[in-house]
mmCIF file of the N, C-alpha and C atoms, coordinates in Angstrom:
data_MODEL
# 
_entry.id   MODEL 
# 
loop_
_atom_site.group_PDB 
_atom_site.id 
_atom_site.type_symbol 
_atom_site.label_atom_id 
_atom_site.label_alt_id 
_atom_site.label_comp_id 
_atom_site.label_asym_id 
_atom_site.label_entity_id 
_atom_site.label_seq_id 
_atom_site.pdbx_PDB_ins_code 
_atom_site.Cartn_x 
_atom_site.Cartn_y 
_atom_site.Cartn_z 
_atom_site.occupancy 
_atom_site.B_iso_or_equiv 
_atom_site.pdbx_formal_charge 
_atom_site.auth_seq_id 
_atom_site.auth_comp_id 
_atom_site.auth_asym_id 
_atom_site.auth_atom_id 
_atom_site.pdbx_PDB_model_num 
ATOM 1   N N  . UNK A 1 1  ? 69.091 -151.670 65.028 1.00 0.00 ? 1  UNK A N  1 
ATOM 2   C CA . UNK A 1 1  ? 69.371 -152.937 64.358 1.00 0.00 ? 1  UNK A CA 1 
ATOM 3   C C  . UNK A 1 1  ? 68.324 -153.978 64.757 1.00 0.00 ? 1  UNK A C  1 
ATOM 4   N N  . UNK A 1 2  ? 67.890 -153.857 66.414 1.00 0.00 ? 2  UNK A N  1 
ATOM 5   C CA . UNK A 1 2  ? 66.858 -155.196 66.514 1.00 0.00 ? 2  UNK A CA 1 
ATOM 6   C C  . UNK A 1 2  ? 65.385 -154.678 66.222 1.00 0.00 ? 2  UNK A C  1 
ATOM 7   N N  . UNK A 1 3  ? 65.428 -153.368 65.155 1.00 0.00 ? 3  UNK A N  1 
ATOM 8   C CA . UNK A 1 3  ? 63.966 -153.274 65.179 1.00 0.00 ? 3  UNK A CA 1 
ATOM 9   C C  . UNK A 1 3  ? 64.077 -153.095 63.466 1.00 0.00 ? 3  UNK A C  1 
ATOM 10  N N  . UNK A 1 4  ? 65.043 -153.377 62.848 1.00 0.00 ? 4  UNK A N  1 
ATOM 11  C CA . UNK A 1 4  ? 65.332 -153.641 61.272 1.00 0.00 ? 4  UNK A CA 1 
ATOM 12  C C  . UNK A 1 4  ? 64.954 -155.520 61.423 1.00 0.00 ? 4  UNK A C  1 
ATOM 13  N N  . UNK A 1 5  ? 65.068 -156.217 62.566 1.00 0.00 ? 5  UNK A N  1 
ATOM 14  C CA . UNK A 1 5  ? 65.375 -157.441 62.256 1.00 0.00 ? 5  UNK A CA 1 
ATOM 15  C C  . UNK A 1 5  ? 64.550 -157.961 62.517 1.00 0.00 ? 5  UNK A C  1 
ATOM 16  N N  . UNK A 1 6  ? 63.459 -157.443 63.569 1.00 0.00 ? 6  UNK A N  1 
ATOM 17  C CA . UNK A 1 6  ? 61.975 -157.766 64.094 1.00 0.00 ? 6  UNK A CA 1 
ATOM 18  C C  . UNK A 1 6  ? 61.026 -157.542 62.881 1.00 0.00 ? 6  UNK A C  1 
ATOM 19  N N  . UNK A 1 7  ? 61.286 -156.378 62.081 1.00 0.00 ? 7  UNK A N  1 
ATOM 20  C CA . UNK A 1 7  ? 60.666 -156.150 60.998 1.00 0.00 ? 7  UNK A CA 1 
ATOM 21  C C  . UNK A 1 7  ? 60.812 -156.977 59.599 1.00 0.00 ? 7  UNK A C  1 
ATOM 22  N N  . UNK A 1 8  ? 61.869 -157.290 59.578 1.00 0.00 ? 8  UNK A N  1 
ATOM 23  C CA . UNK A 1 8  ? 62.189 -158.539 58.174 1.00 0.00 ? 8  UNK A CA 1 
ATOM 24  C C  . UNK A 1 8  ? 61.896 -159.248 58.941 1.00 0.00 ? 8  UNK A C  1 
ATOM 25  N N  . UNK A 1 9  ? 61.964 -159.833 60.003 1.00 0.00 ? 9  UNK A N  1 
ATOM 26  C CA . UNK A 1 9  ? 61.062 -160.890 60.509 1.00 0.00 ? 9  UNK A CA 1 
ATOM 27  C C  . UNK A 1 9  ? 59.480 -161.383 60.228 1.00 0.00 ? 9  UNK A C  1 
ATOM 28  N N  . UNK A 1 10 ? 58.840 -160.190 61.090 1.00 0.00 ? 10 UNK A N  1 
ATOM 29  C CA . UNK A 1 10 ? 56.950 -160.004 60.485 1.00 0.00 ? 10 UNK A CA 1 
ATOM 30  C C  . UNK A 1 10 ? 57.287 -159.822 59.356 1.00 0.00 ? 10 UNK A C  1 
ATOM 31  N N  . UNK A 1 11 ? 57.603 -159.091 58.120 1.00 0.00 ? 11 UNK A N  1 
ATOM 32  C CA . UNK A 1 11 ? 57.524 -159.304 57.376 1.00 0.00 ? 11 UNK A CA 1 
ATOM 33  C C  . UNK A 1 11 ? 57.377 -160.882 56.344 1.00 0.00 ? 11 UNK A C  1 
ATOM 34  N N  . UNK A 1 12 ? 58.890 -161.259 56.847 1.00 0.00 ? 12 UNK A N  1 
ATOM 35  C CA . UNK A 1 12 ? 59.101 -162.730 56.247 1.00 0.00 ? 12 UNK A CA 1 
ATOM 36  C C  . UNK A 1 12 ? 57.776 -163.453 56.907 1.00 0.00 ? 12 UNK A C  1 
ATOM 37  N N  . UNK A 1 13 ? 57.107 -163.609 57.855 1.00 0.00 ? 13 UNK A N  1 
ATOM 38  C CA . UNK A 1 13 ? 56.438 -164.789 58.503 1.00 0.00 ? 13 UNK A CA 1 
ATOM 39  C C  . UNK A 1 13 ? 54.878 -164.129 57.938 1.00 0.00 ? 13 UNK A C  1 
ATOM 40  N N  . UNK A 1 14 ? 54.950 -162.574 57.623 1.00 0.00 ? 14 UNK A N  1 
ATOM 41  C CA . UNK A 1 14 ? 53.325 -162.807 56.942 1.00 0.00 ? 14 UNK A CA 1 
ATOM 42  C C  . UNK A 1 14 ? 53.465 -162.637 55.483 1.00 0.00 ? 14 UNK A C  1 
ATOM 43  N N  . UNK A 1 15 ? 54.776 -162.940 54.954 1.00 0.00 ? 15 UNK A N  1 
ATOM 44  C CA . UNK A 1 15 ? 54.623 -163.439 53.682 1.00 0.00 ? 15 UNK A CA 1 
ATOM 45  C C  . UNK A 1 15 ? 54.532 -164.960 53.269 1.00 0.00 ? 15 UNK A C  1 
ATOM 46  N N  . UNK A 1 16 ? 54.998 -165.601 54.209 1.00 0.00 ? 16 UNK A N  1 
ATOM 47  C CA . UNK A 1 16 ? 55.249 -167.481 53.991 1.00 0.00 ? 16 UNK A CA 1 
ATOM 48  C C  . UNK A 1 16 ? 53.442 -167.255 54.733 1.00 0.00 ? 16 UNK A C  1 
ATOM 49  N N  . UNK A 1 17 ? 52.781 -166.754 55.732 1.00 0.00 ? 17 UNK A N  1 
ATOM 50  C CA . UNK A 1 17 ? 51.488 -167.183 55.822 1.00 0.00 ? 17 UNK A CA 1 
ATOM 51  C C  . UNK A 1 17 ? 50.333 -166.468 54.952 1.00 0.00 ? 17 UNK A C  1 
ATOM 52  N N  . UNK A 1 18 ? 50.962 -165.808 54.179 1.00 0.00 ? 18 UNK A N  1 
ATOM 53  C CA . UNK A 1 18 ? 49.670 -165.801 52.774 1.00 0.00 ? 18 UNK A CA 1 
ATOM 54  C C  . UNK A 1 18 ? 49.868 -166.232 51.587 1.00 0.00 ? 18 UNK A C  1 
ATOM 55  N N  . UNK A 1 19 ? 51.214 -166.781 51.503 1.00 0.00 ? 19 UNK A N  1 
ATOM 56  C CA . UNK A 1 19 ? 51.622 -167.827 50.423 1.00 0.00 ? 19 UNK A CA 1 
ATOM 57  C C  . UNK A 1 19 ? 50.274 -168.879 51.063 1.00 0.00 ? 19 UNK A C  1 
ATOM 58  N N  . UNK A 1 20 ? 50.893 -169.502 52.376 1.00 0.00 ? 20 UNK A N  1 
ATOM 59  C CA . UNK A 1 20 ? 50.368 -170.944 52.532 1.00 0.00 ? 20 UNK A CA 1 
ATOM 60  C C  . UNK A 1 20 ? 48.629 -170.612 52.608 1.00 0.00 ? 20 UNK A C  1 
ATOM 61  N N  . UNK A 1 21 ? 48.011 -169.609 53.086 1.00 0.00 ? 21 UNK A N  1 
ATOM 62  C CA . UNK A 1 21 ? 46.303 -169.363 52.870 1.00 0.00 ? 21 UNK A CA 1 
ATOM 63  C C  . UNK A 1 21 ? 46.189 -169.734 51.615 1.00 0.00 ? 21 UNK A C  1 
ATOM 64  N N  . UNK A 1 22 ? 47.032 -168.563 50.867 1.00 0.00 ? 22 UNK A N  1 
ATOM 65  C CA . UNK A 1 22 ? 46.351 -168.771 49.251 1.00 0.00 ? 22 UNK A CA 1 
ATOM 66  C C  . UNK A 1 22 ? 46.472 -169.854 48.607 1.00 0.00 ? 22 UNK A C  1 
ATOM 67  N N  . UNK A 1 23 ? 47.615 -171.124 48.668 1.00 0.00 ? 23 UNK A N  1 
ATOM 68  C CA . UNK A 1 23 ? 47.551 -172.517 48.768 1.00 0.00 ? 23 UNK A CA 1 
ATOM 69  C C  . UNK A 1 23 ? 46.557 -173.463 49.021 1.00 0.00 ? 23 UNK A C  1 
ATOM 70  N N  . UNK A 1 24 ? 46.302 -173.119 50.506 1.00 0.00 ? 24 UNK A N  1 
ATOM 71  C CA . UNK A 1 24 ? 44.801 -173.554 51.295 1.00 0.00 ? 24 UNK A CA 1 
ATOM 72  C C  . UNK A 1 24 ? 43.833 -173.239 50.358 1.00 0.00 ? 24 UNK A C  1 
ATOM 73  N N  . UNK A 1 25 ? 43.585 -172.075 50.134 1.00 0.00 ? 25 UNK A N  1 
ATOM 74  C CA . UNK A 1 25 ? 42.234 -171.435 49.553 1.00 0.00 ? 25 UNK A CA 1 
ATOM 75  C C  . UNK A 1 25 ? 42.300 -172.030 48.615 1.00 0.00 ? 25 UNK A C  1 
ATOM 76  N N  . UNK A 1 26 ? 43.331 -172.395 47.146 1.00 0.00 ? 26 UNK A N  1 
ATOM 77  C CA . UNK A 1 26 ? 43.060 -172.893 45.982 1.00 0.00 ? 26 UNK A CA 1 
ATOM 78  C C  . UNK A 1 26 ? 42.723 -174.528 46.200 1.00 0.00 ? 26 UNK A C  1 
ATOM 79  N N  . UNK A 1 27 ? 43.274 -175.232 47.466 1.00 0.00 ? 27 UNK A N  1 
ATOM 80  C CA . UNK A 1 27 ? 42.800 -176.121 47.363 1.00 0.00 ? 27 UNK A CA 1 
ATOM 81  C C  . UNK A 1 27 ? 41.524 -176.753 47.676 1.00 0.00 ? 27 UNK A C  1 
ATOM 82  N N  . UNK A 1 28 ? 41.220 -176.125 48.476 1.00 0.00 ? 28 UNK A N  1 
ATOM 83  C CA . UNK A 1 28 ? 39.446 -175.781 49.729 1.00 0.00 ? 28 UNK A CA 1 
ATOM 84  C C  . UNK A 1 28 ? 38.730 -175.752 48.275 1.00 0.00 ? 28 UNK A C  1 
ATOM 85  N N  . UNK A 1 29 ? 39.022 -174.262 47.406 1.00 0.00 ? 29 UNK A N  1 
ATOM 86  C CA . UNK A 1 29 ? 38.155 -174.196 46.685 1.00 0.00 ? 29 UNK A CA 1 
ATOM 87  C C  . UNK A 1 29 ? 37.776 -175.408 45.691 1.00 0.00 ? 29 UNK A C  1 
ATOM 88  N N  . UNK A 1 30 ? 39.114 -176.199 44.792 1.00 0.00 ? 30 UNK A N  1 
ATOM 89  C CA . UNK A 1 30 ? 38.939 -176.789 44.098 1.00 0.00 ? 30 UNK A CA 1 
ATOM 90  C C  . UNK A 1 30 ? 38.045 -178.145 44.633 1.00 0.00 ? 30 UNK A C  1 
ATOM 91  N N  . UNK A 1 31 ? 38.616 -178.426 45.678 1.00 0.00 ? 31 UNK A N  1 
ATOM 92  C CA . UNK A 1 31 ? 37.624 -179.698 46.737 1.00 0.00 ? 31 UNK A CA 1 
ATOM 93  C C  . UNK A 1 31 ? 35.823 -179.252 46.734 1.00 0.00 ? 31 UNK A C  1 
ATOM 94  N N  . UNK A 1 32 ? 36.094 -178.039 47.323 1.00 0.00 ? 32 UNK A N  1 
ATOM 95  C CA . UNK A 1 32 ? 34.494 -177.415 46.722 1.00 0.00 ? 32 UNK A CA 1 
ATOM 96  C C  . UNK A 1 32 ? 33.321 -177.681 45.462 1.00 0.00 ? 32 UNK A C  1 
ATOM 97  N N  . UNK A 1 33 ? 34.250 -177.429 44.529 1.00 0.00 ? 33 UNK A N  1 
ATOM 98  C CA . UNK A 1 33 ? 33.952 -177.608 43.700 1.00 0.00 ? 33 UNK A CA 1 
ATOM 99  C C  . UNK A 1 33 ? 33.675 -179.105 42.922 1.00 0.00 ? 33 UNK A C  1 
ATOM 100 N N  . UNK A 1 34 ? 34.298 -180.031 43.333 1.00 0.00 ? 34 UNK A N  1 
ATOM 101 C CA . UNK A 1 34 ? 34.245 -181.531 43.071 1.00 0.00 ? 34 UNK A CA 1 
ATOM 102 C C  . UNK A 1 34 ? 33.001 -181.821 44.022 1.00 0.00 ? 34 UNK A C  1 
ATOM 103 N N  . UNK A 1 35 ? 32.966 -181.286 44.799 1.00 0.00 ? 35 UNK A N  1 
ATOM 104 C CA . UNK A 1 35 ? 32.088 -181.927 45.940 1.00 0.00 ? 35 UNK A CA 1 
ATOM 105 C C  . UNK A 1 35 ? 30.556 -180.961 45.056 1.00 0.00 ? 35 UNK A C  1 
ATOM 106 N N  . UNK A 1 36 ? 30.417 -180.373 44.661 1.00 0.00 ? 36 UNK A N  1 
ATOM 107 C CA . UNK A 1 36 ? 29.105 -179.548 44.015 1.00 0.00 ? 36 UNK A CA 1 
ATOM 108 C C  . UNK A 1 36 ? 28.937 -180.653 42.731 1.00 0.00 ? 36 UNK A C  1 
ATOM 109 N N  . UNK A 1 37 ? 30.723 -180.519 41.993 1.00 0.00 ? 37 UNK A N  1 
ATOM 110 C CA . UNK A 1 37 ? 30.259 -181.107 40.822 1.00 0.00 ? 37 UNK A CA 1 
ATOM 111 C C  . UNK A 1 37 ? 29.199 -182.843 40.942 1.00 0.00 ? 37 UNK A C  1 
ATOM 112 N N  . UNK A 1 38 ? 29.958 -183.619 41.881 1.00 0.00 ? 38 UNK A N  1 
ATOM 113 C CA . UNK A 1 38 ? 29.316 -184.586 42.121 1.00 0.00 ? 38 UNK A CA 1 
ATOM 114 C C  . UNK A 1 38 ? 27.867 -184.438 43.195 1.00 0.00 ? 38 UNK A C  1 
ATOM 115 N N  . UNK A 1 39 ? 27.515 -183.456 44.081 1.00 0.00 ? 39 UNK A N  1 
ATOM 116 C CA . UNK A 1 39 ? 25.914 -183.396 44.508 1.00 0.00 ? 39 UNK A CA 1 
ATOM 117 C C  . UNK A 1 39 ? 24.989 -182.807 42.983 1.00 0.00 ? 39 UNK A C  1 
ATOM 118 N N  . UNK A 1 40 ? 25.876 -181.934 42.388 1.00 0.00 ? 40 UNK A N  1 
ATOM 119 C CA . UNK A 1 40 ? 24.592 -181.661 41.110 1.00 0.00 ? 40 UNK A CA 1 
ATOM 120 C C  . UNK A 1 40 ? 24.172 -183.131 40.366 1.00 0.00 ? 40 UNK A C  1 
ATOM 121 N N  . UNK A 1 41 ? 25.276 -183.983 40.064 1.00 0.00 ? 41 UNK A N  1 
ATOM 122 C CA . UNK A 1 41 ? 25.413 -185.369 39.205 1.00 0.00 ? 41 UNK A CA 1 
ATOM 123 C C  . UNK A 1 41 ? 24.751 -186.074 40.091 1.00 0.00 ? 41 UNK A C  1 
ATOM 124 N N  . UNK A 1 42 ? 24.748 -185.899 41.531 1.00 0.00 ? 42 UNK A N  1 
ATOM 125 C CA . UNK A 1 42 ? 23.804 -187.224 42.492 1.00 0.00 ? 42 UNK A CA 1 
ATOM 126 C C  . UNK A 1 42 ? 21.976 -187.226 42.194 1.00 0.00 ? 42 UNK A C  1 
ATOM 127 N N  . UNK A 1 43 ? 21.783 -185.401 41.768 1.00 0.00 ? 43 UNK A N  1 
ATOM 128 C CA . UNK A 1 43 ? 20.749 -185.203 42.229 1.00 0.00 ? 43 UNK A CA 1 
ATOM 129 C C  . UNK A 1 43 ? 20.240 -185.008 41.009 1.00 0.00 ? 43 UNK A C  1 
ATOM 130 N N  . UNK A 1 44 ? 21.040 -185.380 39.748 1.00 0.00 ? 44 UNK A N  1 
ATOM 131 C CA . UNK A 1 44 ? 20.502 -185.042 38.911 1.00 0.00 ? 44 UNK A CA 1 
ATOM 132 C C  . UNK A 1 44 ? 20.061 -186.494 38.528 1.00 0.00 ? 44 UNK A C  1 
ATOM 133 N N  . UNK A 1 45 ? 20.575 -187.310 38.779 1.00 0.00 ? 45 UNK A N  1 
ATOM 134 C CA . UNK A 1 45 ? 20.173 -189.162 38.763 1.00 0.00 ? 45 UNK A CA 1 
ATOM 135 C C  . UNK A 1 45 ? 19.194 -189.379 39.420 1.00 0.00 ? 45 UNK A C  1 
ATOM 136 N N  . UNK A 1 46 ? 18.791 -188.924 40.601 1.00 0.00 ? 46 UNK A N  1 
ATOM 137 C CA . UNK A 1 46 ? 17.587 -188.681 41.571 1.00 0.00 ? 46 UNK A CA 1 
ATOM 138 C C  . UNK A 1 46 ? 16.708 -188.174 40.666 1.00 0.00 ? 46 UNK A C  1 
ATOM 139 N N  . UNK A 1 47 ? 16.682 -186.973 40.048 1.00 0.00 ? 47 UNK A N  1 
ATOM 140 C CA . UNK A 1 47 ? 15.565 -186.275 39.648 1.00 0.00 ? 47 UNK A CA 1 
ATOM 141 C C  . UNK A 1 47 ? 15.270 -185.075 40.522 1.00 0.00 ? 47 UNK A C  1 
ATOM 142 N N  . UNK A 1 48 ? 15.914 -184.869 41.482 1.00 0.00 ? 48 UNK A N  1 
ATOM 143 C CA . UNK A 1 48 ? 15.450 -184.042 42.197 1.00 0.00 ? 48 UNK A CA 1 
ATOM 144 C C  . UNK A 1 48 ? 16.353 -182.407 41.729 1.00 0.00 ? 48 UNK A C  1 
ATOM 145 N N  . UNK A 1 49 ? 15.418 -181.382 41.736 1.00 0.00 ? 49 UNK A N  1 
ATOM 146 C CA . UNK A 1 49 ? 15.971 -180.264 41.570 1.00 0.00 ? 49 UNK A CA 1 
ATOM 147 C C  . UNK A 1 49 ? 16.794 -179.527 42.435 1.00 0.00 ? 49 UNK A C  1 
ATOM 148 N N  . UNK A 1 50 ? 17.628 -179.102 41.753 1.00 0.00 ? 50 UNK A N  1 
ATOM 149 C CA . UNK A 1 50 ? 18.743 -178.361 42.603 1.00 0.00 ? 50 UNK A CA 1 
ATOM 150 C C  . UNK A 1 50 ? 18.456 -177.582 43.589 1.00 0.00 ? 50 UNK A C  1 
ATOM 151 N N  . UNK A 1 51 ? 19.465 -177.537 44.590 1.00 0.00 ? 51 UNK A N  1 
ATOM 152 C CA . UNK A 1 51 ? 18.597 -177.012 46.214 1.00 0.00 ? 51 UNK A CA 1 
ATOM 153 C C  . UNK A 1 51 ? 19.398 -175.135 45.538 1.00 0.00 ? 51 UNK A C  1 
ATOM 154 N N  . UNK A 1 52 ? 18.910 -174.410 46.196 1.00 0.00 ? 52 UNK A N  1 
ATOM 155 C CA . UNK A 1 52 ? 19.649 -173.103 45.648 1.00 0.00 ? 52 UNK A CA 1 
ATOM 156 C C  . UNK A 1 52 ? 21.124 -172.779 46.522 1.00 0.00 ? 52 UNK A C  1 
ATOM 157 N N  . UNK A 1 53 ? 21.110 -171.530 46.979 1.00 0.00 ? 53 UNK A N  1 
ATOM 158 C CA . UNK A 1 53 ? 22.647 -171.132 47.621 1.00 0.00 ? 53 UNK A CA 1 
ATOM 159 C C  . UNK A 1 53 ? 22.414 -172.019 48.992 1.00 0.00 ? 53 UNK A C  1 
ATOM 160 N N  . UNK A 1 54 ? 23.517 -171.223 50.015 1.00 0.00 ? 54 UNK A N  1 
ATOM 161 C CA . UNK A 1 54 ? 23.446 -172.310 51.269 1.00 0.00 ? 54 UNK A CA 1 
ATOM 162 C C  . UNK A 1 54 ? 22.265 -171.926 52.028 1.00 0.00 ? 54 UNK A C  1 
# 
């Protein structure tokens, strides 16, 4: 019984922590992405050409 309950346990706690990553991740990414959208728009007012990957 305490190794049915240890197990719905890990279970339950690494399902609520890849809910909350994949949360994280959609939001990281979308922030990412605002933050590119506005350095392409900074640098495109500059004149200066786009820098490539990191």
């Amino acid at each position: 019984m305490s190794f049915t309950f240890a197990s719905f346990a890990v279970g339950s706690v690494l399902c609520c922590w890849t809910v909350l990553r994949c949360m994280g991740n959609e939001r990281e990414r979308r922030m990412n992405e605002v933050q590119l959208r506005l350095r392409a728009e900074s640098q495109q007012s500059e004149g200066a050409p786009p820098s490539g990957g990191h």
